[in-house]
C-alpha positions as CSV (number, residue, x, y, z in Angstrom):
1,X,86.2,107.2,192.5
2,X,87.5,103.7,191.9
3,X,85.8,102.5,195.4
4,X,82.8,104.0,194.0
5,X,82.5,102.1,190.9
6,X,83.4,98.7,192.7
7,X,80.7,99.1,195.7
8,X,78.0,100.0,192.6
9,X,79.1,97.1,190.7
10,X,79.1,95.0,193.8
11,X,75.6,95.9,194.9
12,X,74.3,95.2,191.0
13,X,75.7,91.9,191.5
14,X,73.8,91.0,194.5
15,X,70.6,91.2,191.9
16,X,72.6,90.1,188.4
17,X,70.2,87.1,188.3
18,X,67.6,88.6,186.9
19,X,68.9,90.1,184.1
20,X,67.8,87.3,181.0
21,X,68.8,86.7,177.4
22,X,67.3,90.6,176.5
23,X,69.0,92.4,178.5
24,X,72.6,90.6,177.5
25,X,71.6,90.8,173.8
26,X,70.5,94.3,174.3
27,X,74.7,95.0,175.8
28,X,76.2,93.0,173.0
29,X,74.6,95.3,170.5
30,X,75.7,98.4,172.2
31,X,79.5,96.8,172.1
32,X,78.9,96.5,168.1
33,X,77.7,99.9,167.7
34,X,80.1,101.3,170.0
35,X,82.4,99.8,167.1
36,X,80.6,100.3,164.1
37,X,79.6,103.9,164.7
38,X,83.3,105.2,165.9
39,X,85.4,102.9,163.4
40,X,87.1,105.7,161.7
41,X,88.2,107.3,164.9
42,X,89.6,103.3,166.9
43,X,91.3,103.5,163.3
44,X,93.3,106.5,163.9
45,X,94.2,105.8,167.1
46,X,95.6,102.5,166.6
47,X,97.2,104.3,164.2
48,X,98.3,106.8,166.7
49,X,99.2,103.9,169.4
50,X,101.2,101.6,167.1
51,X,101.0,102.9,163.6
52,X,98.4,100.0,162.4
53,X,97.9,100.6,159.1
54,X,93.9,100.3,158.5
55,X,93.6,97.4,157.1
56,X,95.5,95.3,159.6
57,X,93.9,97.2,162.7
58,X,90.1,96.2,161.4
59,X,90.8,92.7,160.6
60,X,92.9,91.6,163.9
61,X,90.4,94.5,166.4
62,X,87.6,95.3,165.2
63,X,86.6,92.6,163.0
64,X,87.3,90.0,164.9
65,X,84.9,91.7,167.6
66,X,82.2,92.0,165.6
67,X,82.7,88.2,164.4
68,X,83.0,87.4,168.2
69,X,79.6,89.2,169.1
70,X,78.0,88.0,165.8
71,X,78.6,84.4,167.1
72,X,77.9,85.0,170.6
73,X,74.5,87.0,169.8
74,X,73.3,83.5,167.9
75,X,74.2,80.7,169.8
76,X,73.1,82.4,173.9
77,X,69.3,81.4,173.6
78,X,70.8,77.7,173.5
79,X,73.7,78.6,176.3
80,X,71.2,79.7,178.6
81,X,69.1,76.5,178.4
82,X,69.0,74.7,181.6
83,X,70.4,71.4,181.2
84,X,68.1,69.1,183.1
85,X,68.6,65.1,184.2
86,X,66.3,62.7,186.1
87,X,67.1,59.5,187.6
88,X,64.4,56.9,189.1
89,X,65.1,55.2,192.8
90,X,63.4,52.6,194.8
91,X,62.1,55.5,197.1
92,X,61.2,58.2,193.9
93,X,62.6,59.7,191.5
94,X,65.1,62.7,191.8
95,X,65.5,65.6,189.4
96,X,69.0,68.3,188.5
97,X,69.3,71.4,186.8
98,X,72.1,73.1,185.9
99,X,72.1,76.8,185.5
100,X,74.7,78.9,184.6
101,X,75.0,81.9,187.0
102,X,77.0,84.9,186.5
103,X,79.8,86.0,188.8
104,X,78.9,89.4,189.6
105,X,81.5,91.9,189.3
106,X,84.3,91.5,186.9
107,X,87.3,93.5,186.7
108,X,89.2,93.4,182.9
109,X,93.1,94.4,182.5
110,X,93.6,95.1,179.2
111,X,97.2,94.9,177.3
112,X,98.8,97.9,174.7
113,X,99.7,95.3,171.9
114,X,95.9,95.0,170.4
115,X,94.5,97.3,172.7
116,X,91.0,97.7,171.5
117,X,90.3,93.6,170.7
118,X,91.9,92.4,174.1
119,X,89.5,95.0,176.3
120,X,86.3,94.4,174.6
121,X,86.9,90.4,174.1
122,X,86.6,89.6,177.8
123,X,83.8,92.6,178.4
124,X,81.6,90.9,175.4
125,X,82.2,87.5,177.2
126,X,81.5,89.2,181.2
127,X,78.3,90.9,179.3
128,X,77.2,87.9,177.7
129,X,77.5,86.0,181.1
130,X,75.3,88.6,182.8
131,X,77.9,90.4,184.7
132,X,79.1,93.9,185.2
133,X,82.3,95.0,183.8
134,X,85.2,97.7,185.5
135,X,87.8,97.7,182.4
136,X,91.2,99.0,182.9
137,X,92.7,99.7,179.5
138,X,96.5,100.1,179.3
139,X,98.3,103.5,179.7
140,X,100.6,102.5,177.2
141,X,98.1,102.5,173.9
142,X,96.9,106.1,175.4
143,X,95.1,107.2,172.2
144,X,92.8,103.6,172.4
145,X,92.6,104.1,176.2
146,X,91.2,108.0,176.2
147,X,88.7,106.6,173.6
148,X,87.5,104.1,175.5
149,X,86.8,106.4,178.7
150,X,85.4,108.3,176.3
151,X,83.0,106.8,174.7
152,X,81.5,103.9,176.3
153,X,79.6,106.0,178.8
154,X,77.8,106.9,175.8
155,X,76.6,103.1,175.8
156,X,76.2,102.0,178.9
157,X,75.7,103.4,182.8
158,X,78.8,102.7,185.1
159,X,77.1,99.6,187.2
160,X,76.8,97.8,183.7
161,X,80.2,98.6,182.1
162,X,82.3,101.3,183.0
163,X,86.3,102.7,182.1
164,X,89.0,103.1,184.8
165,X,92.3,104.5,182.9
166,X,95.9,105.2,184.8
167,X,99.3,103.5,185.4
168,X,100.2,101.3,187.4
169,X,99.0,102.0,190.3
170,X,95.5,102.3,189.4
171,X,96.2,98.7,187.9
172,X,97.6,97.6,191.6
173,X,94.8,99.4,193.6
174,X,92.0,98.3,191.2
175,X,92.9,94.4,192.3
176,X,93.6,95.2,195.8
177,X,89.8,95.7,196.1
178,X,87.3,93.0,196.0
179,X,85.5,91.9,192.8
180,X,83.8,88.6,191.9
181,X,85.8,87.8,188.9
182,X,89.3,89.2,187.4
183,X,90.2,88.6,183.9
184,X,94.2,90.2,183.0
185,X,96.1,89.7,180.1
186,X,99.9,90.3,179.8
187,X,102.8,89.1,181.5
188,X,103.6,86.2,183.4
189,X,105.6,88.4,186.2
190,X,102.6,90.7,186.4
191,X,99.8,87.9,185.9
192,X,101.5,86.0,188.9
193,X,101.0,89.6,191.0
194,X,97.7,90.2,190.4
195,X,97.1,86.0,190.9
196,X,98.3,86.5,194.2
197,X,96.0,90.2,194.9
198,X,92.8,88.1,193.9
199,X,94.3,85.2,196.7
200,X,93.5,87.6,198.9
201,X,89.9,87.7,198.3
202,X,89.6,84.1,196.9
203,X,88.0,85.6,193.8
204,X,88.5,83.2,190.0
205,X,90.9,84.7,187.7
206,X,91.4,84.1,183.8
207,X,95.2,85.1,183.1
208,X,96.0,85.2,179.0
209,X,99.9,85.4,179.1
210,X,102.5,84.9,176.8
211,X,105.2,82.4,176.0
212,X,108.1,81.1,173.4
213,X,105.9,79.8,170.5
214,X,107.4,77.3,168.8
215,X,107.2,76.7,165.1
216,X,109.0,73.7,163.5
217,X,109.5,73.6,160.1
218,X,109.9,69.7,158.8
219,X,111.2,69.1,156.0
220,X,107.7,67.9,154.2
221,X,106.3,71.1,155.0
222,X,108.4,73.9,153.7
223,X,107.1,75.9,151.2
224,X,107.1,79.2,149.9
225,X,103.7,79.7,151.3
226,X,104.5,78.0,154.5
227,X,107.2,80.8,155.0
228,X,104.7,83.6,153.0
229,X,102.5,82.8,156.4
230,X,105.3,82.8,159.2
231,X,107.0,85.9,158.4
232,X,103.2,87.2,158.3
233,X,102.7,85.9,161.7
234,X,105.7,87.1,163.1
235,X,106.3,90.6,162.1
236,X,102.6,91.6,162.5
237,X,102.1,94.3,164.5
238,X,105.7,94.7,164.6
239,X,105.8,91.4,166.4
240,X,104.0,92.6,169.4
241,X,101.4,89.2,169.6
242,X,101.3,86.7,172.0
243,X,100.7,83.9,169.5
244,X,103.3,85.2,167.4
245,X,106.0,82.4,166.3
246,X,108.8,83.3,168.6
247,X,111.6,80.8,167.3
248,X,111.5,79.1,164.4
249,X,113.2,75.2,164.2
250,X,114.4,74.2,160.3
251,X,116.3,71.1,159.7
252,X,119.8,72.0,159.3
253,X,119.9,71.7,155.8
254,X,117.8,73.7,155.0
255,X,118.8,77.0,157.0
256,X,120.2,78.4,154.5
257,X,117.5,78.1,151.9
258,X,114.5,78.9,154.9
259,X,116.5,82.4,155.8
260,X,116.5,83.6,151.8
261,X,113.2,82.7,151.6
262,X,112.3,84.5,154.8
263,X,114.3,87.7,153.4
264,X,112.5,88.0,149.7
265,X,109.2,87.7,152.2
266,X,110.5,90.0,154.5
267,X,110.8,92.7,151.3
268,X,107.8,91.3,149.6
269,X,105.7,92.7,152.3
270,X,107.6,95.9,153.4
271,X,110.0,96.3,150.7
272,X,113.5,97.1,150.9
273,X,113.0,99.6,153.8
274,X,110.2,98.9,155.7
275,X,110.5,102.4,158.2
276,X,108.9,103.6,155.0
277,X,106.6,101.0,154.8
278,X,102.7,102.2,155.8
279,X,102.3,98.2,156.7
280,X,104.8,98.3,159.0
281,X,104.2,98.7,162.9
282,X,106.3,100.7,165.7
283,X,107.1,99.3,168.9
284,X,104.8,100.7,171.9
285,X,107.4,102.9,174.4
286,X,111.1,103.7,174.6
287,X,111.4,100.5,177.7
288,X,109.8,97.9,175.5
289,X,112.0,98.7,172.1
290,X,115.2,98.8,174.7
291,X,114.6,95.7,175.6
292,X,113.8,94.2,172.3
293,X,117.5,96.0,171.2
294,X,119.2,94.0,174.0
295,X,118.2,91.0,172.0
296,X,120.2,91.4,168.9
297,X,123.8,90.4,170.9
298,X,122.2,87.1,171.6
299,X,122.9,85.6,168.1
300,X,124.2,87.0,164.7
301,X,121.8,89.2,162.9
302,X,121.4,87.5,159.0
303,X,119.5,90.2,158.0
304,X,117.6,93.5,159.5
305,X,119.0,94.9,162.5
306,X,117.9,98.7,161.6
307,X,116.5,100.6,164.0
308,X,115.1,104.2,164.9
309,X,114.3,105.1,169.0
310,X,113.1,108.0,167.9
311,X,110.6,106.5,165.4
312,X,109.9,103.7,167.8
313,X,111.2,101.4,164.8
314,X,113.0,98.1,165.1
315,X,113.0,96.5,161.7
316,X,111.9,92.9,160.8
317,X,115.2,91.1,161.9
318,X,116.3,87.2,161.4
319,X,118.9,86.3,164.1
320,X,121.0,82.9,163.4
321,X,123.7,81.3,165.6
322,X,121.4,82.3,169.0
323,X,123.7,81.3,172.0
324,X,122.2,78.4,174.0
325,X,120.9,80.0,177.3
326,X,120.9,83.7,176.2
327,X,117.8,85.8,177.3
328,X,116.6,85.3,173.6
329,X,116.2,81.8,174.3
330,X,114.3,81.8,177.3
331,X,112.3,85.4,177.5
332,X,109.1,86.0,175.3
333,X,110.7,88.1,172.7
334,X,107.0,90.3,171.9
335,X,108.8,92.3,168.7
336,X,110.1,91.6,165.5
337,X,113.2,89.7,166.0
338,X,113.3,85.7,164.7
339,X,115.7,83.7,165.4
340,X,116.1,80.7,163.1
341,X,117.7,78.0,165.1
342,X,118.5,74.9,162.7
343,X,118.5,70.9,163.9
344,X,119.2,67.3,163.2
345,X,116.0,65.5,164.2
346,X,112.1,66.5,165.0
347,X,113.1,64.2,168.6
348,X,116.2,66.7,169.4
349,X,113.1,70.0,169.3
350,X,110.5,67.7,170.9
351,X,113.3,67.2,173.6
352,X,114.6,70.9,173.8
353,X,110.4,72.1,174.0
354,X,110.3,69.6,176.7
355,X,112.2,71.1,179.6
356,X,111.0,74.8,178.2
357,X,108.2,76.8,180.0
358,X,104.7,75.9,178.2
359,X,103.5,78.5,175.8
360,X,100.1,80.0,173.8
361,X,101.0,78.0,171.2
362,X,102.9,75.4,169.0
363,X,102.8,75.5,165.0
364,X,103.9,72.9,163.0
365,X,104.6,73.1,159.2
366,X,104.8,69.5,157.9
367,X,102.6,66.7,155.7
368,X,103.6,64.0,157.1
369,X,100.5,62.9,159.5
370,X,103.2,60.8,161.9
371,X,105.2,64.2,162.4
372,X,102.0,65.9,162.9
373,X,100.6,64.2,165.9
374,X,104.3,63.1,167.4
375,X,104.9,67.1,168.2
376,X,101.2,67.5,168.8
377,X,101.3,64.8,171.3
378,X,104.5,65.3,173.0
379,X,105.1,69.5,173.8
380,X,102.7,70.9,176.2
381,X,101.2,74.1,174.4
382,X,97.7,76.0,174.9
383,X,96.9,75.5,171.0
384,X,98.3,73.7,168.2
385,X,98.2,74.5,165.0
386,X,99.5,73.0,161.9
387,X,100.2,74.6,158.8
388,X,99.2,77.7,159.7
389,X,99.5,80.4,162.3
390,X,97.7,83.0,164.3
391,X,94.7,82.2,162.7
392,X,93.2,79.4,165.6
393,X,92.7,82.6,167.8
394,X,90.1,84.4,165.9
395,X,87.9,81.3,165.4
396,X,84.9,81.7,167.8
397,X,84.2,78.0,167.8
398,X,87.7,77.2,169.4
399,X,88.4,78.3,173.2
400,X,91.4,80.5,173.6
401,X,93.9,80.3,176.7
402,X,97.6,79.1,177.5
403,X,99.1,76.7,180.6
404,X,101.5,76.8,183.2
405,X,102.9,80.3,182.5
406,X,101.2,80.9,179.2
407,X,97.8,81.3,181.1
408,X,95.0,79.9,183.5
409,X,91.9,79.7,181.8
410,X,90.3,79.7,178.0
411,X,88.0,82.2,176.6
412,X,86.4,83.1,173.0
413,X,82.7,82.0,172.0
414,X,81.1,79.0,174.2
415,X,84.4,79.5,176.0
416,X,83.7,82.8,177.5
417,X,80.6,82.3,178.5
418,X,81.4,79.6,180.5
419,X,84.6,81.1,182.0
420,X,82.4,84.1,183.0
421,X,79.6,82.4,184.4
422,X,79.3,79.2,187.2
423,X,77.4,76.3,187.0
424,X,75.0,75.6,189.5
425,X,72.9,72.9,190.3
426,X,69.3,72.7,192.0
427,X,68.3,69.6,193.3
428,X,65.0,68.4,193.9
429,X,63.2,64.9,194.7
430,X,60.1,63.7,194.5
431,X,59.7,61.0,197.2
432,X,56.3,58.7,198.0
433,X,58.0,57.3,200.8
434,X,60.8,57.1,202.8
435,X,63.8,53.9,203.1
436,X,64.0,53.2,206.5
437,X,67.5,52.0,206.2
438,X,68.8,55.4,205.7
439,X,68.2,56.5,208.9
440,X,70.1,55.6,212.3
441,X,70.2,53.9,214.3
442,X,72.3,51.5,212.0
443,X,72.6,48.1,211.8
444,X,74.3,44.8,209.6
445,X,71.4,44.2,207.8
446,X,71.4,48.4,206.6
447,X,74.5,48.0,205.5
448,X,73.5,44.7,203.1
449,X,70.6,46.7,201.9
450,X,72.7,49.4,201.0
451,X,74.8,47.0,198.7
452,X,72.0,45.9,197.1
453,X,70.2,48.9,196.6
454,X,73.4,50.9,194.6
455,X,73.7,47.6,192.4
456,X,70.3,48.1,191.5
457,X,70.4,52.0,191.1
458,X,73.6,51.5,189.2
């Protein structure tokens, strides 16, 4: 069944060229009513995958879907413009055009934290591009993954667009086959796996990954609303987001006013026991919230700490006094455990960030425009973004993507067109006669000629 759909989606993309600006505005509309026409049912089962309460699954799914195909659905006329130069020589004038060609065949691995935004994000951008898409949703969001198989045959025939759900290894056979183009997000460990399965074949990859956000607080910028938008950030879907703050840096003074701050917020948003909060998420599967549990001996927790297996429930949980070198500080954490780690100077974090791995992102809460672009300009991060967090990844005007382990590749709006399609060029010349310089045999006086005739051109 799976070599099926790849040798049907290989032949389509032998004739993808022909398929214009109608018939990619004509799939883009199918993706919003695919949304628009099920929303109450992807509600209940992000419900069902991660208890998302309504409200936060439409604005960070499907919302920011139909934002991403709204934007997408205006500005592709102008994408798909050839951009045309000509240049003038002695012996004519030549002429280039630049098109921008899809791949072919794409192949999408989807994660479980947002597991309806982060499969149809990369499929609006493949069908936007012109190509087919084979999407393999995750096993672990299983209510969001049955409704996908389900459903989208509705909308489109299999060599378009089509739903591949299983474990593992479905996910290991799926990029063992050839494809034109894989796009994966999730971990580094199994990004670098299915890097090395596309090798094979030479085929382009896009990996979204994750990585230790940073977010320093300096001292100009804290605020009760500065901290109103960090603990939002971080214990959003139970703190299962890539772009989540992961650590967050207060100047030592401070600590102790930041964490009772961060605990009125904490109960502000799921009062004083959030397993009875409806805003509150669960963690995904028994492995994922053991691992997250192995984090709390890496530091002293200040507050939180509860926790239900059975309920899938870790509760929003400030860690202080983190040992240096503990797997807290140098694992992604992915749940909704902060540690608050205080310091002296802005230099002593720049230096620390320094000689860490490169992640999605780095926030910065300050006013003072010198602070601002001293962290901007000195730690390596996919984004930045000051004074505010999460929100740079929903904007369709900005391109989306980490570096080094964080990710290969950016995607979202203009972004994802381009990463799903190649440019390529067509040459042509128009030529009244011919130098006969450029032709052997050689000689000295060619070779003068030459000199002259690129100062000229140039």
């Amino acid at each position: 069944m799976i070599e099926e759909v790849q040798l049907l989606q290989r032949e389509r993309s032998r004739h993808i060229g022909a398929e214009g600006l109608e018939h990619r505005l004509y799939a883009l509309s199918q993706i919003k009513r695919l949304l628009t026409e099920h929303e109450e049912e992807w509600l209940a089962a992000l419900k069902a995958d991660l208890h998302k309460h309504p409200v936060e699954a439409y604005a960070s799914e499907i919302s920011v879907l139909l934002n991403e195909i709204a934007h997408i659905e205006k500005m592709l006329p102008s994408w798909l413009k050839p951009l045309s130069k000509e240049r003038r020589l002695l012996s004519g004038r030549d002429k280039v055009v630049t098109v921008r060609k899809p791949y072919g065949s794409v192949l999408v691995i989807a994660p479980w934290n947002y597991p309806l935004q982060l499969a149809l994000m990369p499929a609006i951008g493949a069908l936007a591009g012109g190509n087919g898409v084979v999407l393999k949703p995750s096993e672990s969001a299983l209510a969001t993954s049955q409704l996908l198989q389900q459903l989208v045959p509705a909308y489109f025939p299999k060599k378009v667009f089509h739903v591949v759900t299983g474990d593992r290894d479905v996910g290991e056979k799926l990029t063992s086959l050839q494809w034109d183009f894989i796009f994966f997000t999730g971990s580094p460990e199994t990004g670098q796996k299915v890097y090395e399965a596309a090798a094979r074949h030479l085929t382009p990859v896009l990996l979204e990954l994750g990585g230790k956000n940073p977010c320093i607080i300096e001292q100009s910028g804290l605020s009760k609303t500065a901290i109103k938008k960090i603990i939002w950030g971080k214990f959003l879907n139970a703190g299962q987001s890539c772009i989540a703050p992961d650590t967050v840096y207060v100047p030592r003074e401070q600590l102790e006013t930041v964490l009772e701050m961060m605990k009125e917020q904490i109960s502000a948003f799921y009062g004083e026991n959030p397993l009875l909060s409806e805003s509150y998420g669960r963690i995904v599967h028994k492995d994922h919230y053991d691992k997250i549990m192995t984090f709390m001996a890496d530091g002293r927790v200040y507050y939180g700490g509860d926790a239900s297996a059975d309920d899938g429930y870790i509760g929003p949980t400030l860690l202080v006094d983190v040992i240096p070198g503990s797997p807290i500080c140098t694992e992604e954490i992915f749940g909704p455990v902060l540690p608050v780690v205080p310091y002296d100077s802005v230099a002593d974090v720049i230096q620390t960030l320094q000689t860490s791995p490169v992640p999605l992102c780095t926030y910065i809460f300050s006013n003072n425009l010198e602070t601002q672009s001293k962290i901007a300009d000195e730690v390596q991060s996919g984004a930045v973004s000051i004074n505010e967090v999460m929100l740079h990844a929903v904007n369709p005007f900005l391109a989306f993507g980490g570096n080094g382990k964080s990710g290969l590749g950016k995607y979202h709006g203009e972004a994802s067109f381009e990463a799903f399609t190649h440019p390529r060029p067509v040459y042509s010349k128009q030529t009244p006669f011919l130098l006969s310089k450029q032709f052997p045999p050689y000689s000295k006086a060619a070779l003068l000629a030459l000199r002259k005739l690129r100062r000229k051109i140039f």
